[in-house]
TORSEVO-998805 format. One record per residue (C-alpha): x, y, z. Coordinates in steps of 0.02 Angstrom, whole numbers, plus 50000, padded with zeros to 5 digits. Layout:
<recs>
      xx      yy      zz
       X       Y       Z
...
</recs>
This chain:
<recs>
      xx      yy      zz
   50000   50000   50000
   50141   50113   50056
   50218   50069   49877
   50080   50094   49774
   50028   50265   49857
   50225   50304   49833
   50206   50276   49666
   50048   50406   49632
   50136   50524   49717
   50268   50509   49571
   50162   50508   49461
   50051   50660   49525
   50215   50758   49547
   50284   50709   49338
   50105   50776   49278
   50112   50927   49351
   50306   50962   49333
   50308   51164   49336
   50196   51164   49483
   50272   51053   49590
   50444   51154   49546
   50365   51290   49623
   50280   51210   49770
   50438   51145   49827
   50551   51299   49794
   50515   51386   49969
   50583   51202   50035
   50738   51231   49930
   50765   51406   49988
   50750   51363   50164
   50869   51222   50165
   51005   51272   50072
   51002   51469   50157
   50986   51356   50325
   51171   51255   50254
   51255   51390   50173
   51236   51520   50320
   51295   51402   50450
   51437   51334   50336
   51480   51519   50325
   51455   51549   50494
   51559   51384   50544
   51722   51449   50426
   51705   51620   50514
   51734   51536   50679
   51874   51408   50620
   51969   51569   50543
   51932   51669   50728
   52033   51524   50807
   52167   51495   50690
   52205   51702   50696
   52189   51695   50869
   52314   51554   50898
   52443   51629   50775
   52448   51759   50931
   52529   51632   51040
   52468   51488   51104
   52437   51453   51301
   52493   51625   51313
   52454   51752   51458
   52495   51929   51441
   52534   52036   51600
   52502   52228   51580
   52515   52397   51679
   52365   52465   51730
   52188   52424   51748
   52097   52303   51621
   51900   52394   51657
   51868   52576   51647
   51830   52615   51825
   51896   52743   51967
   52080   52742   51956
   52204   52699   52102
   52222   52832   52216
   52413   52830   52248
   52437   52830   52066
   52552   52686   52071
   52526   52591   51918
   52722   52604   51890
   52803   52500   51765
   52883   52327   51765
   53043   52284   51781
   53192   52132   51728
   53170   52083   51917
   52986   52075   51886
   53007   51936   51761
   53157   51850   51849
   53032   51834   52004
   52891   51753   51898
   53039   51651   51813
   53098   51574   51968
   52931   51584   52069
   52804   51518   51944
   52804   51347   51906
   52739   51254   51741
   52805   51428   51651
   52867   51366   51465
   52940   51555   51412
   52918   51726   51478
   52975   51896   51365
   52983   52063   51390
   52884   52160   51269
   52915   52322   51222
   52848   52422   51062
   52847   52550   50970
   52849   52628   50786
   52990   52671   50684
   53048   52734   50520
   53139   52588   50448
   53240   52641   50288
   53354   52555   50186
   53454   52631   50019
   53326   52744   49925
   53176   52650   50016
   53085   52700   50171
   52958   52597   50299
   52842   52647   50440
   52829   52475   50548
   52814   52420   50733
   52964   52375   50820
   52971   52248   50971
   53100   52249   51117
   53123   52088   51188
   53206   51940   51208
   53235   51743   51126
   53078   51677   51198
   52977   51803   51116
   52990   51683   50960
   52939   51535   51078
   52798   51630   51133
   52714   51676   50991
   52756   51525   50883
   52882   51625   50769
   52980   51510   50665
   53150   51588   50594
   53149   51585   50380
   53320   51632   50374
   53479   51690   50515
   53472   51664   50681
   53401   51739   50853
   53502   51846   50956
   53638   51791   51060
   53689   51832   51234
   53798   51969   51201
   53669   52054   51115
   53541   52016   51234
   53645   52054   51388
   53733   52231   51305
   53573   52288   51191
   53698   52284   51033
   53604   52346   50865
   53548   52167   50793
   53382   52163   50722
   53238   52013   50640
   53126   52051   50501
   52967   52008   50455
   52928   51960   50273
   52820   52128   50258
   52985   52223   50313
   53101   52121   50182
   52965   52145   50043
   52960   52335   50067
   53149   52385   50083
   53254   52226   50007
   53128   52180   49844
   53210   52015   49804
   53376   52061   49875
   53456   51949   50035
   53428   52054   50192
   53543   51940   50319
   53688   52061   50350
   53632   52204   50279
   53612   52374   50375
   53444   52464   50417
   53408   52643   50478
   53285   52644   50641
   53272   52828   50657
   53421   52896   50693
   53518   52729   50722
   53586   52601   50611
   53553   52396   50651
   53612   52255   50573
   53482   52116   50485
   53524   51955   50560
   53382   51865   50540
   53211   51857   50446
   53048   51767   50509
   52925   51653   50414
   52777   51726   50358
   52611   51721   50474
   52510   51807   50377
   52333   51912   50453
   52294   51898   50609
   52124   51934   50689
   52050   52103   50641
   52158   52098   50472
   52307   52163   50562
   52474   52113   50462
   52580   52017   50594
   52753   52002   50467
   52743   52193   50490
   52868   52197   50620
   53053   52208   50675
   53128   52122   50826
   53272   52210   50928
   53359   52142   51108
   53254   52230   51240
   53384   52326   51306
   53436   52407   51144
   53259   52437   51134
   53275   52534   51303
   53430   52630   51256
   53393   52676   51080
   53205   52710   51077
   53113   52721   51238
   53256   52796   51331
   53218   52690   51505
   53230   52517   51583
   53045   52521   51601
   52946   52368   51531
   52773   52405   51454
   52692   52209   51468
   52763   52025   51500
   52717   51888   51394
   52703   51716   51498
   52685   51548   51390
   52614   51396   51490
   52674   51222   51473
   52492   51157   51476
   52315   51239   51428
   52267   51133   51606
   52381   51247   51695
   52343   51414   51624
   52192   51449   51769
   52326   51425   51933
   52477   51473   51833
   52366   51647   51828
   52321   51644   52005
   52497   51627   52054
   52564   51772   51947
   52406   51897   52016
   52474   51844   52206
   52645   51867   52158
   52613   52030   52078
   52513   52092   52229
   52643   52058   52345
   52780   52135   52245
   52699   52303   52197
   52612   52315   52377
   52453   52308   52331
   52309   52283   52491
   52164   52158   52470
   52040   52301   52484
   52154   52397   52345
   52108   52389   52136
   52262   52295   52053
   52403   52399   51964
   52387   52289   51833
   52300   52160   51739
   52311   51977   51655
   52255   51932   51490
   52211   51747   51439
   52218   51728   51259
   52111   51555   51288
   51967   51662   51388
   51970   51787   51220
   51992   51621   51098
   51823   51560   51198
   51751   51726   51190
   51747   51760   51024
   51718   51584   50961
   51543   51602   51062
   51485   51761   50988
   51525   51700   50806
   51405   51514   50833
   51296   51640   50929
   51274   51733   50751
   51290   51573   50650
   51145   51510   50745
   51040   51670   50740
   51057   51685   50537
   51033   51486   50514
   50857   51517   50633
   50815   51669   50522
   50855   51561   50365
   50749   51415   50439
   50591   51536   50419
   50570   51517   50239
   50565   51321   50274
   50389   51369   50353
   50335   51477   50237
   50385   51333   50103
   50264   51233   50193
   50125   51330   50192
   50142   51336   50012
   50152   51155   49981
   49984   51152   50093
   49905   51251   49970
   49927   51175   49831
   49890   51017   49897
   49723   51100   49950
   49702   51142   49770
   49756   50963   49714
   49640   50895   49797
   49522   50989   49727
   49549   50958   49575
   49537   50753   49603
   49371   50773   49703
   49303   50676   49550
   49456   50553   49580
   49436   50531   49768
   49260   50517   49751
   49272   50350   49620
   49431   50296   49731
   49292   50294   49898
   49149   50232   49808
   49257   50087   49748
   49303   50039   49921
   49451   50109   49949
   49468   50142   50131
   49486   50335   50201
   49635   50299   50272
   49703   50233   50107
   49654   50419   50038
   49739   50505   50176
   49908   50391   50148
   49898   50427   49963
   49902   50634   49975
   49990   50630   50128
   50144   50535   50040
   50148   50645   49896
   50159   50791   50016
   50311   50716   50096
   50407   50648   49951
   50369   50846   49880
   50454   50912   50045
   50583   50779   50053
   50628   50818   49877
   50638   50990   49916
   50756   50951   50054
   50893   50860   49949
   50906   50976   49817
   50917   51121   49963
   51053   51013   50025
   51150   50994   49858
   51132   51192   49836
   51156   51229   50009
   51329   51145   49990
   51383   51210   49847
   51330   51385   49854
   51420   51378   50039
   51573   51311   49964
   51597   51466   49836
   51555   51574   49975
   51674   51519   50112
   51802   51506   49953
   51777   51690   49879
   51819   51756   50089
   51945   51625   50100
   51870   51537   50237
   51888   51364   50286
   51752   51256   50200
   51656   51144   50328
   51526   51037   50319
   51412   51030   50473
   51337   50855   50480
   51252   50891   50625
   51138   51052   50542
   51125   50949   50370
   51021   50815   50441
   50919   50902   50546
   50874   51030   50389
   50828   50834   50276
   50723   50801   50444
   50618   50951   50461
   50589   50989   50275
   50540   50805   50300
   50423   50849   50440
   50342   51004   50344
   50268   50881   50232
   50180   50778   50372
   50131   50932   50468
   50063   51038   50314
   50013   50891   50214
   49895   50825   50352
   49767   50934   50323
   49736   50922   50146
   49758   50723   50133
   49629   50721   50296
   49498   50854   50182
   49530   50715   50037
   49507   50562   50154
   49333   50640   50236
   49253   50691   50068
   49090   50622   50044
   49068   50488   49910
   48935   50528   49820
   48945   50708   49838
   49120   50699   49770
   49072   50625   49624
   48926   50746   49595
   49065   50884   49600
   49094   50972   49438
</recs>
């Protein structure tokens, strides 16, 4: 029976090819806006986590100052760090992987008749550790020019592009200002990170040449702090607040001097407001899927209709009302359920240019595929029901009496 009323349906839909096109193109809408929003939505988020990890991973970041807008301290004492604030956390922090000093800055970086505005970064080795820098070409700085801030200096690809062209930079001599450094090494490309910012637009000098040369004090602006282990990142964090307190004499009843940054509670952050917004536009999407299936309800209204005669032979026959309902109610659902795949197909492929065109990762999202085939399956039961129950309940002989 299920066969046979499977088989009308087929039928039913063939005969009336253009209108069953545009009974099930709200279906088709719904699905594939429902797919290719959240596969847009789901490459948005995968390319919010991959920027934000090219910022360093388990990485905390120790600032002056206060993180909210608020009253200010009273004493004023949000003084700057220090080397013996870092060789405390060093030797008093445990499951610490790296710490830098990191100290910036913009300069004019020039080199024969070619000229560069850039940031420049005081700092040390584990800077490169830290934020998962990778050397192209040279090497990092060595103690001498750590410990005695001599000019050395590593360049980002932007940096090399700008004032070398295709030329070798290791060696070579820059202008910072009003000081000349030597090129020693050059570091691999990153690329954007989040917000579009260019991170190979940047040069790397030993902190304390930094100090001496640009900023003219020992002071140190912020601290970067890699963890061994995400697992450790919470107490590692508690330690370094207690430590902190204690050394810049700061009272329980007192605002911190300064403030820690978790890159994993921003990573989490911002990876919950973009499903947040996938979520919203797949809902808003998943709108059209109803209004698809009111339309499918009306023209099954007007199908049946137009087989009153039919229906009305079909009863008086003997077929049972229950046989009638099965009958309309099928063709509703294999009209929804076609629908559904060819959403799917579009959905997919319309999401694929999309995500490709803003170079986005391309996902598929099982998960939201399936439960689009099961509801545009679902709109044909819920808005087929009603016509195929009008069909079943017509009366015999007044059905065939209809003109």
């Amino acid at each position: 029976m299920l066969l046979n009323a499977f088989l009308i349906a087929l039928k039913e839909i063939r005969r009336n090819i253009l209108r069953s096109i545009l009974t099930i193109l709200g279906i088709v809408i719904g699905v594939t806006s429902v797919i290719a929003m959240v596969m847009i939505g789901d490459g948005t988020t995968a390319n919010v986590q991959e920027n934000i990890s090219k910022l360093g991973t388990n990485m905390l970041t120790l600032r002056v100052g206060q993180e909210r807008r608020g009253k200010p301290r009273s004493d004023n004492s949000a003084r700057a760090f220090k080397q013996v604030d870092i060789d405390a956390i060093k030797n008093q922090i445990v499951n610490i992987k790296a710490i830098a000093a990191e100290n910036s800055s913009s300069v004019n970086a020039i080199y024969s008749n070619k000229s560069y505005t850039t940031s420049i970064i005081g700092t040390s080795n584990d800077y490169f550790v830290i934020k998962d820098w990778i050397l192209k070409s040279g090497r990092e700085f060595d103690q001498n020019e750590l410990t005695f801030g001599q000019t050395s200096c590593i360049l980002g690809t932007t940096i090399v592009k700008q004032l070398f062209d295709k030329q070798d930079p290791l060696g070579a001599k820059i202008r910072l200002n009003n000081f000349a450094c030597t090129v020693i090494g050059v570091l691999k490309s990153k690329g954007a990170a989040a917000f579009g910012r260019d991170q190979d637009e940047i040069i790397v000098v030993p902190l304390k040449m930094f100090q001496r040369k640009i900023q003219g004090n020992k002071d140190i602006k912020s601290i970067l702090i890699s963890i061994n282990e995400s697992k450790n990142i919470k107490q590692a964090k508690k330690d370094i607040t207690l430590l902190m307190q204690e050394r810049r004499a700061i009272k329980k009843s007192e605002e911190n001097n300064f403030y820690i940054r978790d890159m994993q509670d921003l990573l989490s952050t911002m990876t919950s407001t973009t499903k947040m917004l996938t979520y919203l536009l797949g809902s808003i999407a998943a709108i059209s899927l109803l209004v698809g299936g009111i339309g499918i309800m009306n023209i099954m209204l007007v199908s049946v209709t137009e087989r009153t005669r039919e229906i009305g032979t079909r009863l008086a026959i003997g077929a049972m009302e229950s046989e009638v309902l099965l009958q309309f109610l099928v063709e509703s659902i294999v009209l929804s359920t076609l629908g559904g795949i060819i959403g799917i197909v579009l959905g997919i492929s319309i999401g694929y240019f999309a995500v490709h065109f803003m170079e986005l990762p391309f996902i598929i999202n099982t998960q939201i595929i399936i439960i689009a085939f099961i509801f545009s399956t679902l709109i044909g039961v819920i808005f087929g029901y009603f016509p195929a129950r009008k069909a079943a309940r017509l009366n015999p002989i007044d059905a065939l009496r209809y003109e």
